[in-house]
C-alpha positions, 0 to 999 in steps of 0.5 A: 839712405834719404828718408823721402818724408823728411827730404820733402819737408824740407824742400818744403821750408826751401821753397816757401822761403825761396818763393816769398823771401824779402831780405831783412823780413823773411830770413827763415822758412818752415814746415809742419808735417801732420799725421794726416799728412798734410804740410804746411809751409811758412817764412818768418816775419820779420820785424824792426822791434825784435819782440814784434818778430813772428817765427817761421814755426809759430806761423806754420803751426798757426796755419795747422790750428786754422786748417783744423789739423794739430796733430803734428808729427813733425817740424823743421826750420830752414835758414836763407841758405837752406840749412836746417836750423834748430828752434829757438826757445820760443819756438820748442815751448810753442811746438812742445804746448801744441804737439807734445808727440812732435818731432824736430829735425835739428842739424847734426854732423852729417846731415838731420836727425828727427829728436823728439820735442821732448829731447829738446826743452828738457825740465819744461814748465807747466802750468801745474807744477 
């Protein structure tokens, strides 16, 4: 059984990508789900200087705090095939600070599976110890 929210998020990271992707630029697409139920959708920015790159996620996020809806309930990433791809390390510490309460879709045998940011940055710093 498809869950129809998390199938259209994803077609949500497809279509963004699909509409706006440059090769050697954009090779990633993603999108946010807040509990108000709005989306926002994003493609990476890629950049000749590795550490000038801006992930897909970072950038969706970005457009949620712009749009003044944080309350994100859940994130996925796309790669230029379309097949959802975990977050990077920067992008489970960015989500993790934002939205604590997020969850992730992460590929697994046999098709997505929503996990907790949580479940994925385990042990995470904080500022206080």
């Amino acid at each position: 059984m498809h869950d129809t929210g998390i199938d259209n998020l994803i077609a949500s990271a497809r279509a963004i990508l699909a509409s706006r992707r440059r090769p050697g630029l954009h090779y990633v697409g993603a999108a946010v789900r807040t509990r108000s139920g709005r989306v926002f959708s994003a493609v990476n920015l890629g950049a000749t200087v590795g550490r000038a790159s801006v992930c897909a996620e970072a950038i969706a996020l970005g457009m949620a705090a712009a749009a003044g809806d944080t309350d994100i309930e859940l994130v996925v990433a796309v790669n230029d095939r379309g097949e959802v791809v975990s977050p990077c390390g920067l992008c489970r510490e960015n989500v993790s600070d934002i939205a604590p309460a997020a969850r992730v879709l992460v590929p697994v045998a046999g098709g997505v599976e929503a996990v907790p940011i949580a479940a994925l940055l385990p042990n995470k710093f904080t500022k206080d110890g």
